[in-house]
C-alpha positions in Angstrom: 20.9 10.0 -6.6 20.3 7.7 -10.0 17.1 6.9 -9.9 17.0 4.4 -12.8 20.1 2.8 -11.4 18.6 1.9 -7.5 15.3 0.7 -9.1 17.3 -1.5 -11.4 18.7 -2.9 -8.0 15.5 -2.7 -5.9 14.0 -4.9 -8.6 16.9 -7.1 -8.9 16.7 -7.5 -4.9 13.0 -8.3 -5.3 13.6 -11.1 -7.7 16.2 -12.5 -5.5 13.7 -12.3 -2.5 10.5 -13.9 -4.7 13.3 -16.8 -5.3 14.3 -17.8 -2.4 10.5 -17.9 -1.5 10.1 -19.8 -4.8 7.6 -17.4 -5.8 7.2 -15.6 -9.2 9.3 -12.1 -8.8 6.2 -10.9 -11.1 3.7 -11.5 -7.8 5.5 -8.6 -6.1 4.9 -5.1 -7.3 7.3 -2.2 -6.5 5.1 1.3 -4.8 8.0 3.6 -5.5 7.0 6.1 -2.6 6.9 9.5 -3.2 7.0 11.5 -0.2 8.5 14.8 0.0 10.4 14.4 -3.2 9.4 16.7 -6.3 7.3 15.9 -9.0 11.0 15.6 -11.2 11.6 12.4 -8.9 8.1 11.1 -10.1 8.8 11.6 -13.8 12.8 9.9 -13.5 11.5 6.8 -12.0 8.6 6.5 -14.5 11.0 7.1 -17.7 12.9 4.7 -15.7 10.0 1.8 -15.2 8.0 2.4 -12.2 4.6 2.7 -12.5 3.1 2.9 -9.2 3.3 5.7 -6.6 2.6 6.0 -3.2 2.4 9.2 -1.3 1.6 9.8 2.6 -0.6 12.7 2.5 -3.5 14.0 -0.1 -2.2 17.9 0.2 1.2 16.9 -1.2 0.2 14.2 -3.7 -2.8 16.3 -5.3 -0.4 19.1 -7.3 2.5 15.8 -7.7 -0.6 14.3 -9.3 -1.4 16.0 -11.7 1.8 17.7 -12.7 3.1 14.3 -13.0 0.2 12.6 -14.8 1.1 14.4 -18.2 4.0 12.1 -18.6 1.9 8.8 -18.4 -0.6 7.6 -21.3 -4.2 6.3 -21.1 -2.2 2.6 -22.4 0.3 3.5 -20.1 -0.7 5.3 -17.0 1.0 6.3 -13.4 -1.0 5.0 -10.6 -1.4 6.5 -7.2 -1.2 4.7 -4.1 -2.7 6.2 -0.6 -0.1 4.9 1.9 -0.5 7.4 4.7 -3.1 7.6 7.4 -6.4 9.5 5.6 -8.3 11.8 7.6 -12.2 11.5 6.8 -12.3 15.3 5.8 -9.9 14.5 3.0 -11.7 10.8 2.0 -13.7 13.0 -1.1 -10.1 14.2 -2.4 -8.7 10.9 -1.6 -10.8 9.0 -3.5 -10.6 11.5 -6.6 -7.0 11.5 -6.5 -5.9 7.7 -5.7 -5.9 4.6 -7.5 -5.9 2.4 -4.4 -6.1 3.6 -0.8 -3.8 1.4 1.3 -5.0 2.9 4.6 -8.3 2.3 5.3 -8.3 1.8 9.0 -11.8 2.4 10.3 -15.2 1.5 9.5 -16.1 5.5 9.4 -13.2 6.0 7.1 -14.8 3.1 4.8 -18.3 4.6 4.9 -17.0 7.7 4.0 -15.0 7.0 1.1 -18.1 4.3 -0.3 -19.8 8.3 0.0 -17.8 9.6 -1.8 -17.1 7.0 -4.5 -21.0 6.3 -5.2 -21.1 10.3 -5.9 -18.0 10.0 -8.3 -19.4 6.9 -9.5 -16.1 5.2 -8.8 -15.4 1.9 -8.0 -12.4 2.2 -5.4 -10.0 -0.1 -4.4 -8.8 -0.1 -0.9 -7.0 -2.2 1.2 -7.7 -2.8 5.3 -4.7 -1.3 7.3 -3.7 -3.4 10.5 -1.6 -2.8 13.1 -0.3 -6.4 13.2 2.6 -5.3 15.8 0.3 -3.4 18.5 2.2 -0.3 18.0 0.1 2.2 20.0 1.7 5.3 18.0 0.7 3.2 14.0 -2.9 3.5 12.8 -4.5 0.5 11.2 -7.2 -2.2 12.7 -6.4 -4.1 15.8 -6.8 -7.9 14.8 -7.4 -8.7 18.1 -10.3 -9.8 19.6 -11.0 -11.4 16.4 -14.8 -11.1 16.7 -14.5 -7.2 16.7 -12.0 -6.8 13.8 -14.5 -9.5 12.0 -17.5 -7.5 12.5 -16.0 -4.4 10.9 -14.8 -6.4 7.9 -18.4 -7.9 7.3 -19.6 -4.3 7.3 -17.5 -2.6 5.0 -17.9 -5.6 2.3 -21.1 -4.6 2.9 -20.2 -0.9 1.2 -21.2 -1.6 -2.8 -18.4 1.0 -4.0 -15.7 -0.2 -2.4 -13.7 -3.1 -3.5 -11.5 -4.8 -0.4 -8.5 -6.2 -1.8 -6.2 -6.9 0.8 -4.6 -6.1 4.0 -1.5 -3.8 4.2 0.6 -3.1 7.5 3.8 -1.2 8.6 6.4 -3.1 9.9 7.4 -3.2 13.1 10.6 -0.6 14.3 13.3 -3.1 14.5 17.2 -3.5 15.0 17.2 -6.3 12.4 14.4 -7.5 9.4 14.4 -10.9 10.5 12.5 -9.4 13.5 9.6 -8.1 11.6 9.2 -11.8 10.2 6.4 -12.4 12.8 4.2 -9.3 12.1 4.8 -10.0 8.1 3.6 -13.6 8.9 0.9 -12.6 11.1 -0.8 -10.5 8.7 -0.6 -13.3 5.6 -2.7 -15.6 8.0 -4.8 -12.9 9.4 -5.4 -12.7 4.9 -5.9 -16.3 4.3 -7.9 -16.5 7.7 -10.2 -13.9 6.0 -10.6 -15.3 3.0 -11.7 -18.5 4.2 -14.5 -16.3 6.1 -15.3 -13.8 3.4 -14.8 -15.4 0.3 -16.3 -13.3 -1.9 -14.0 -10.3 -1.6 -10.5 -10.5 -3.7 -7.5 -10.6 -0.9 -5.2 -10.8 -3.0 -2.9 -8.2 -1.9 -0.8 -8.0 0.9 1.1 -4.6 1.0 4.4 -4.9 3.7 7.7 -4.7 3.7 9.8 -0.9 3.1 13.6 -0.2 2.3 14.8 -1.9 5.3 12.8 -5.2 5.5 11.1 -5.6 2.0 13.1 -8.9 1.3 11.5 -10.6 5.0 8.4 -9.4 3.8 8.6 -11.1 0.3 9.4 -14.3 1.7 6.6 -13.7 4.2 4.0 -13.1 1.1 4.2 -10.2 0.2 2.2 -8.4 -2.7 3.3 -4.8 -2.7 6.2 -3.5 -1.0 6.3 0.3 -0.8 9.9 1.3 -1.0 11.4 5.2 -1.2 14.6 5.5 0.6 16.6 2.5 -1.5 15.2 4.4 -4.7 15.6 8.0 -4.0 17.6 8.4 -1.1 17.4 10.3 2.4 14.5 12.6 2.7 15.5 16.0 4.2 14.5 16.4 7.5 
């Protein structure tokens, strides 16, 4: 696969998707993800312009990490996004590792991590992971009923070394993209619904939207789209 020539065209796609919605293409930022391709992937998409990462799982991101780290400069760094589901026995490796821990999806999971960022003395930045589409087999916060998912928001703003910034979500599993136009919309009012209640955190970020249904999510608000198939092909099974 040529790396450098599908992100060329996953950026170009972006910038027609952040037009259509007239939105600045420079509002959407590209997570190349990772998973299960070797560190050389990492270093072809960098030379190539990406500079965000997301992997699934701390074991295969923490040797990726640091192999591929070399390549990147303190003016012009790789950063690491968290996009899988964390397990709490690997939040104090998480949080060494990543950047920004997409996945946070329990109020445990957030204590743990504000643990282990006030003993790094690390401000981390995390976003709240929702299941928007009621998939009982996808991790992330139920928004519904609201009281409850409010609740566990107001406590972990409460955590002083964690920075919320957002909400992320994984689409729905559908025959078409236009179909996952409701959860994409759901979780940008679910956002704005939050920051009219919590003002003081950030929300800036909404991360949704992979190879198959990054362009609905643009137009839906997106933030971050977290995209590896369109830049590095099939993974191997």
């Amino acid at each position: 696969m040529d790396v450098e020539r599908n992100l060329t065209s996953v950026l170009q796609r972006i910038t027609l998707a952040a037009e259509r919605a007239q939105r600045d293409p420079k509002e959407v930022r590209l997570v190349a993800v990772t998973k299960t391709f070797p560190v050389e992937k990492v270093i072809a998409a960098y030379a190539a312009g990406a500079r965000d990462f997301g992997e699934n799982r701390v074991e295969e991101a923490s040797e990726k990490i640091l192999r591929a780290q070399t390549r990147g400069s303190a003016q012009d760094p790789l950063r690491w996004h968290l996009i899988g589901h964390l397990q709490r026995r690997k939040a104090r490796e998480a949080v060494e590792l990543f950047d920004l821990i997409q996945s946070v999806d329990t109020v445990k999971l957030a204590e743990t991590c504000n643990r282990h960022a006030l003993a790094a003395s690390k401000q981390l930045p995390i976003l709240l992971q929702v299941n928007v589409a009621r998939d009982q087999h996808k991790f992330g916060f139920g928004a519904e009923p609201r009281g409850d998912f409010f609740e566990a928001v107001r406590a972990i703003l409460e955590l002083p070394a964690l920075r919320v910034q957002g909400l992320m979500t994984i689409g729905p599993l559908v025959a078409a993209a236009e179909e996952a136009r409701p959860a994409f919309r759901g979780l940008r009012e679910l956002r704005d619904e939050l920051a009219a209640r919590f003002p003081r955190a950030e929300w800036q970020e909404l991360s949704m939207g992979m190879t198959d249904d990054f362009a609905v999510a643009i137009e839906e608000g997106a933030t971050i789209v977290r995209i590896g198939r369109a830049i590095f092909g099939e993974r191997a099974s």
